[in-house]
C-alpha positions in Angstrom: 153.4 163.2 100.4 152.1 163.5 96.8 152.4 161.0 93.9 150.9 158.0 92.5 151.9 156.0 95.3 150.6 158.5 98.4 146.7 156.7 98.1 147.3 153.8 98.8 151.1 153.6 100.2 154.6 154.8 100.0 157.4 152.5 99.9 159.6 152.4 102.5 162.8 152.5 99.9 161.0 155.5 98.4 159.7 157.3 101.7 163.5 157.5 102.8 164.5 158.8 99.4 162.5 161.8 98.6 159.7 162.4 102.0 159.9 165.9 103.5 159.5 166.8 106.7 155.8 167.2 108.0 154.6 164.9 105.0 151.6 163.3 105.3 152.7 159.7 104.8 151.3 155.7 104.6 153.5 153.0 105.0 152.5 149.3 104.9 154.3 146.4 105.9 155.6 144.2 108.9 156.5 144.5 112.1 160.2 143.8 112.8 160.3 144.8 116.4 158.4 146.4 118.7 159.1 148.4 122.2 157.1 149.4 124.7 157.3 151.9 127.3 155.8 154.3 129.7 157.5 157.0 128.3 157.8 156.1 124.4 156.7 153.1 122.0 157.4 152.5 118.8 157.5 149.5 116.4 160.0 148.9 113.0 158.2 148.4 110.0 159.7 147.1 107.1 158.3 146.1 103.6 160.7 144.4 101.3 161.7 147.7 99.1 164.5 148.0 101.1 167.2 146.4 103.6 165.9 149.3 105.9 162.7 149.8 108.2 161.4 152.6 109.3 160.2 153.8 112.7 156.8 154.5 114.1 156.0 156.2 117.1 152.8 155.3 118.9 150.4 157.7 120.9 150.0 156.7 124.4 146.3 155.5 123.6 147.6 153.7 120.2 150.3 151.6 122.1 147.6 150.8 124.6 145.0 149.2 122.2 147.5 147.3 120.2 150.2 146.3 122.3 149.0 142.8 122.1 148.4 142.8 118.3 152.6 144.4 117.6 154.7 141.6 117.6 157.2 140.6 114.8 155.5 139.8 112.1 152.1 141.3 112.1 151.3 142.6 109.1 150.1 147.1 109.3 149.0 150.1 107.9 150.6 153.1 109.6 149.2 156.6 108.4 151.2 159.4 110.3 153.4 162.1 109.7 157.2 162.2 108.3 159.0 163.7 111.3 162.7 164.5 112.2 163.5 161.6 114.8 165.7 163.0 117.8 167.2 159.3 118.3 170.5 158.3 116.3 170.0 155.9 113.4 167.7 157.4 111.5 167.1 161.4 110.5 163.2 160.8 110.4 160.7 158.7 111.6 156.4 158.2 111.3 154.6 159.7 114.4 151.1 157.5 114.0 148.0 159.1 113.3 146.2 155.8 112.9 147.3 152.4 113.0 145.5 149.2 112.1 146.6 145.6 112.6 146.2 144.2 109.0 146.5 140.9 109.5 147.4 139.4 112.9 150.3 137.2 113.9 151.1 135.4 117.2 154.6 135.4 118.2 154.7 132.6 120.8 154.5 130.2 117.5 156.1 132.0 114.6 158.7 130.1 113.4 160.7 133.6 112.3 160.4 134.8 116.1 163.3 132.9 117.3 166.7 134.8 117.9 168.9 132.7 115.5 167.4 130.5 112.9 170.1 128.9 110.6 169.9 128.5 106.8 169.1 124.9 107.6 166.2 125.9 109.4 165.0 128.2 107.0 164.6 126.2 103.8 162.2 124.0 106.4 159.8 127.3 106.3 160.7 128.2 102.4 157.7 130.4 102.5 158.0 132.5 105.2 161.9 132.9 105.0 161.6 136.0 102.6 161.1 137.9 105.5 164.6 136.9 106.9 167.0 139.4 106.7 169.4 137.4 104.7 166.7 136.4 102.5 165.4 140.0 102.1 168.7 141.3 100.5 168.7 138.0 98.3 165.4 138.1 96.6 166.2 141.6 95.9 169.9 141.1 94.5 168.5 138.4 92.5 165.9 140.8 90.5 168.3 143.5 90.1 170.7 140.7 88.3 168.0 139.6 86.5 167.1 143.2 85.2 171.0 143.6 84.8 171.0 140.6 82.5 168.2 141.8 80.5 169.2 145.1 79.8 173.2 143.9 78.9 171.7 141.9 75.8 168.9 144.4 75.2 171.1 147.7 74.9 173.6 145.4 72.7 170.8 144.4 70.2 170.2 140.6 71.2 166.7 139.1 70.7 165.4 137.5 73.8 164.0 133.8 72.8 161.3 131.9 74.9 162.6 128.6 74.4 160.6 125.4 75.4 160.5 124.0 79.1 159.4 120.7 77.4 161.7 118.9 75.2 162.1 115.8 73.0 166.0 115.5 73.0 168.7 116.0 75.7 171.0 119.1 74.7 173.8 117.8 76.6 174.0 114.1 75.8 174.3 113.0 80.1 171.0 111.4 79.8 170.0 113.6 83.5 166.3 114.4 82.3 163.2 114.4 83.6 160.5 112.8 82.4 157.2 114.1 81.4 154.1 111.8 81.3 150.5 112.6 80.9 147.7 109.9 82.5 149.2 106.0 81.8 151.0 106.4 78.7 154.1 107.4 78.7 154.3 108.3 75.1 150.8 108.5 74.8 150.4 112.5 74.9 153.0 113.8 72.4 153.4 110.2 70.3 157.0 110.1 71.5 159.6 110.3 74.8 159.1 114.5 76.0 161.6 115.3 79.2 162.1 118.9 80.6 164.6 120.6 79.5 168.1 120.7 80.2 169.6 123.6 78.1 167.4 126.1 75.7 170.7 126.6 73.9 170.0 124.2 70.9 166.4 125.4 70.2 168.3 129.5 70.5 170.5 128.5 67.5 167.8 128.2 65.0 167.0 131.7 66.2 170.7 133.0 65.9 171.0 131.8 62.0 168.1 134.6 61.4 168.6 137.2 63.7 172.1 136.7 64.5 172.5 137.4 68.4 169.5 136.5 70.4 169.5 134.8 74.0 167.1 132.3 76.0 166.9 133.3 80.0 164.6 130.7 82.0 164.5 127.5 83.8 166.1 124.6 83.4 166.3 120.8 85.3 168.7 118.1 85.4 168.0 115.0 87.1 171.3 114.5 88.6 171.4 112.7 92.3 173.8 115.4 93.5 173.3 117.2 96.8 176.4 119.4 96.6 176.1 123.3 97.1 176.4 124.1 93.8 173.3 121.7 91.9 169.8 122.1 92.3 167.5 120.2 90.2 165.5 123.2 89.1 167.8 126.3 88.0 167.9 129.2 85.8 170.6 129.5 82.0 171.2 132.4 80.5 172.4 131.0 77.2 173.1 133.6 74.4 174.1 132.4 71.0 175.8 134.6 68.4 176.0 133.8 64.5 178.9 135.0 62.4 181.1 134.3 65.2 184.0 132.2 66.3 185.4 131.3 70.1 187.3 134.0 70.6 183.8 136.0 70.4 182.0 134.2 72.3 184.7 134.9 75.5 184.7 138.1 75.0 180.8 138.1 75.1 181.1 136.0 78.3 184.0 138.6 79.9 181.9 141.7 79.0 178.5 140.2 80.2 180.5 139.1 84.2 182.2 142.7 84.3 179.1 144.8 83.5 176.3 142.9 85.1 177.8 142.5 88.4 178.9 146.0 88.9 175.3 147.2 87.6 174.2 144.9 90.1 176.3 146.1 93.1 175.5 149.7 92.0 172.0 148.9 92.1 171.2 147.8 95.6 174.4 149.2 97.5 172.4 148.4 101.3 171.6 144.8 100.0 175.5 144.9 99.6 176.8 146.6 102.6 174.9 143.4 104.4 176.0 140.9 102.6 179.5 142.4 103.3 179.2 142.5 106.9 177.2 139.4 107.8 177.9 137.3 105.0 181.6 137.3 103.1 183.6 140.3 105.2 185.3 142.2 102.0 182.7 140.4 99.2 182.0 143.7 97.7 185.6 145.0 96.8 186.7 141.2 96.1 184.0 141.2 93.2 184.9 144.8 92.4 189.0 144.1 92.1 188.6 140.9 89.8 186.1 141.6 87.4 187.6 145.0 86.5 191.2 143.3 85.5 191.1 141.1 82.2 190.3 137.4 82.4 192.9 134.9 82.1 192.8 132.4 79.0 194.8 129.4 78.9 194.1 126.0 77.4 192.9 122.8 79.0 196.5 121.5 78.1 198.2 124.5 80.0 195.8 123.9 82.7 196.9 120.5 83.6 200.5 121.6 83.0 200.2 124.4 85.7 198.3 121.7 88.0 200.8 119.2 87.8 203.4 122.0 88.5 201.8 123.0 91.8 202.9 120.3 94.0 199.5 120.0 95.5 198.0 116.8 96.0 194.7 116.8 94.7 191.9 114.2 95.6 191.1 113.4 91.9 193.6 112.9 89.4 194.9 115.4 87.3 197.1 114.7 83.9 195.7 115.1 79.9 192.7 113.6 79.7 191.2 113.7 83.2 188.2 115.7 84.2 188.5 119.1 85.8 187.2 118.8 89.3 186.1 121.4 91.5 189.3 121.8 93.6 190.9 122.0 90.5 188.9 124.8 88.8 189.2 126.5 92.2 192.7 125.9 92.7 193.7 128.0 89.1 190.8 130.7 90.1 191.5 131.1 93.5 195.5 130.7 93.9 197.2 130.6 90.8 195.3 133.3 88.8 193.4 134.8 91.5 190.6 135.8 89.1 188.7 134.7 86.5 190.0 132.6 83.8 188.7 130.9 80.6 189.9 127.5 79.9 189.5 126.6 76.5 190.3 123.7 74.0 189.1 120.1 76.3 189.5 116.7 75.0 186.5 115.9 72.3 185.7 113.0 74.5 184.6 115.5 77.5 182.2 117.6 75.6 179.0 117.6 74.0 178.7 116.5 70.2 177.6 120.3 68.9 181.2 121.5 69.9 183.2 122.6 67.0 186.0 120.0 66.1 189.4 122.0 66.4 192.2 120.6 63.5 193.8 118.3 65.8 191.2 116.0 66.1 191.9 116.2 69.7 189.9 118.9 70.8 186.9 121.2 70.6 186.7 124.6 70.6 184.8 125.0 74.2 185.9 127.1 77.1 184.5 127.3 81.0 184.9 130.2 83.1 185.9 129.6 86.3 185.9 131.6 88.7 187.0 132.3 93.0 185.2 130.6 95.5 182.4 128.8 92.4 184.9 126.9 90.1 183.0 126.8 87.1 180.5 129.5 85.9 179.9 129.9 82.6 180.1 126.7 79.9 180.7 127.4 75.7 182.0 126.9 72.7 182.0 127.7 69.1 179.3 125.3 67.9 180.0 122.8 64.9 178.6 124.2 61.8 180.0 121.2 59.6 176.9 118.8 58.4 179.6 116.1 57.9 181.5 116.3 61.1 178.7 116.9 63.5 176.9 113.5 61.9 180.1 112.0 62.7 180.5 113.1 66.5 176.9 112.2 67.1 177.7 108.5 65.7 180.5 108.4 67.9 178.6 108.8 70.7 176.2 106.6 69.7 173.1 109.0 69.0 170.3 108.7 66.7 169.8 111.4 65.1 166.0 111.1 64.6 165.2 113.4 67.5 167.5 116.5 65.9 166.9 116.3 62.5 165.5 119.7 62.6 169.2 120.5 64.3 170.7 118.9 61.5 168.8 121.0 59.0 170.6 123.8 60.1 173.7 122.7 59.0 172.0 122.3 55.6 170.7 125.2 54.6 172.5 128.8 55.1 174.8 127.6 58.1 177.1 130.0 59.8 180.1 129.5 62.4 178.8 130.4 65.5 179.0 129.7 68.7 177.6 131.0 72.9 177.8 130.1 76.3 175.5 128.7 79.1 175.7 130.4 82.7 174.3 129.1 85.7 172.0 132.1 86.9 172.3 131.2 90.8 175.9 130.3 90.4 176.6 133.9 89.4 174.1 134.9 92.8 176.2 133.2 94.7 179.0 134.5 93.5 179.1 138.1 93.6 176.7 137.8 97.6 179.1 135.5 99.0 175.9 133.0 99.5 177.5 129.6 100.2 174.2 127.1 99.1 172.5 127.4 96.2 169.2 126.4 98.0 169.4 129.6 99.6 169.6 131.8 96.8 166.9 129.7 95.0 162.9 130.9 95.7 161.6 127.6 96.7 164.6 124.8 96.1 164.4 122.0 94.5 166.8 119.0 95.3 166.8 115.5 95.0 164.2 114.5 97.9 163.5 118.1 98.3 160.5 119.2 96.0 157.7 120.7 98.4 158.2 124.0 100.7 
């Protein structure tokens, strides 16, 4: 098989694509079964480009040398020939011309050799689980949504912002933060308090009032003690921030960005989805599909509490104006009541951060969450307060120096603009549209409280 790829290897993903019969072909990869026989013997190779593996057929004499060396999970380098394959399952398959044992694995001790491992299981062997099926078709969704969310702000003009990982101010005011020390001073290294960061959404509006819609996409930590499904203590944002802009802007921003990223993503990798369909959410695919395509809900955080109180459920936390929305909550008006995705807009002042624009009741700010099925909330945002005066005075309220965002401040000062954006949990939205139920399993290597090593 010519191209650039034919020297050293050819993808599987690619080899299936485009290889004609009686090509001249080398694949690389890993053994995923192996069978032998007196009459045939073959092993599956796969090598990550895609959910499929392809065959190779062994010569009597090739079988015999490395029948010991074949089991799941030895690593090979097959040079053969592309060949139609008289068995069902697949039109073609490798007849070996050479085969050598790259590197060697023993099966009677690899943890990935057992019939049925559970997630559980697998986050004990973080690095070897990308190999696992399941784990195949997630670290491939996850850099196709990745791409996706790229090239949705790129083709729509946004600037992409590297934002700091180290930070001397909390964005969110909930005092979850890290702390970053260097040898026995605490201060001692930057002269003052440095944490990682929780957001890169303040630093990414100093960047919106000169280039008008830019984004930040990277990770972010939060020291919170929670060991729910849905929080990690290392995560990814995407956080775009538009200038020139009011609320009603920034939701339609957040509706266009869910529609079109994850249908690029499920046209992308459709095998990765037919699994995840079959083994992991029966009918995720076409679930995804049917809501995102119809328009979002929007109701306010006053009509929210009115349609909860309506319900006649009984809910385990309280519900009325002026109560936090819970997860059964947000997942009640998702799942049953709008069964889709609706914004909630317009919370009490006293819920949100101090950044969110005051609305003209005094009451509330101009934020909105996303919530969708089966997640709850997804996205977070809001029309950011552009007033000098009245962002001083919710920062007093809350009883926060404002020392550490002077520079914040300044942008209220000079040339300020309404604007507002929205934070959205990257592995929230993985979760979502694959049907993964843990966030530690759609995560590389997780990181939970008492969890931070492999």
């Amino acid at each position: 098989m010519s191209g650039k790829h034919s020297a050293r290897r050819t993808p599987i993903r690619v080899l299936l694509g485009s290889a004609t019969e009686g090509a001249s072909v080398v694949v690389t990869g890993w053994v995923k079964t192996s069978r032998f026989s007196k009459n045939v013997s073959f092993v599956h190779v796969y090598d990550g480009s895609t959910p499929k593996t392809v065959q190779v057929v062994l010569t009597a004499e090739q079988a015999e040398t490395h029948r010991a060396d074949l089991g799941t999970g030895a690593a090979v380098r097959v040079e053969g020939t592309w060949v139609a394959s008289p068995a069902a399952g697949q039109p073609f398959e490798v007849h070996a011309t050479g085969i050598t044992v790259v590197g060697a694995c023993d099966p009677a001790d690899y943890p990935l050799q057992k019939k049925a491992t559970s997630m559980e299981f697998l986050r004990t062997v973080a690095h070897l689980r990308p190999r696992a099926n399941t784990f195949q078709s997630v670290f491939r969704v996850r850099n196709a949504l990745a791409a996706n969310v790229h090239r949705f702000f790129q083709e729509r003009g946004f600037l992409w912002i590297h934002t700091p990982i180290l930070a001397s101010a909390d964005a969110e005011g909930a005092g979850e933060l890290f702390s970053v020390t260097a040898g026995d001073a605490p201060e001692g290294f930057f002269g003052h308090p440095v944490y990682l960061t929780v957001s890169g959404q303040l630093e990414v509006e100093s960047f919106a009032q000169a280039f008008c819609d830019v984004y930040t996409f990277g990770p972010t930590f939060r020291a919170e003690n929670s060991n729910t499904a849905r929080h990690a203590s290392e995560f990814w944002m995407i956080e775009p921030e538009l200038a020139f802009a009011d609320l009603s802007d920034v939701l339609s921003l957040a509706e266009d960005f869910v529609r079109t990223v994850a249908n690029g993503t499920m046209d992308a990798l459709p095998d990765d989805f037919d699994f995840f369909d079959q083994r992991i959410e029966k009918g995720i695919v076409a679930s995804i599909r049917d809501i995102v395509n119809k328009p979002f809900a929007r109701i306010t955080y006053t009509e929210a509490q009115e349609i909860l109180a309506a319900s006649g459920r009984s809910f385990q936390f309280p519900i009325g104006w002026g109560s936090s929305m819970q997860a059964e909550h947000e997942r009640f008006l998702a799942e049953e009541h709008f069964k889709g995705p609706v914004f909630v807009t317009d919370y009490p002042v006293e819920q949100k951060a101090f950044y969110m624009r005051l609305n003209d009741d005094g009451r509330t700010v101009a934020a909105s969450d996303l919530l969708v099925p089966r997640i709850g909330e997804i996205i977070g945002g809001s029309q950011r307060e552009e007033r000098l005066d009245v962002i001083r005075d919710q920062m007093a309220r809350r009883g926060m120096g404002e020392a550490p965002l002077w520079w914040y401040l300044d942008l209220r000062r000079y040339g300020t603009t309404p604007h507002g954006g929205f934070g959205l949990g990257f592995e929230r939205m993985l979760m979502w549209i694959t049907g993964m139920q843990n966030i530690r399993d759609v995560l590389p290597f997780p990181r939970t409280p008492g969890s931070a090593d492999f």
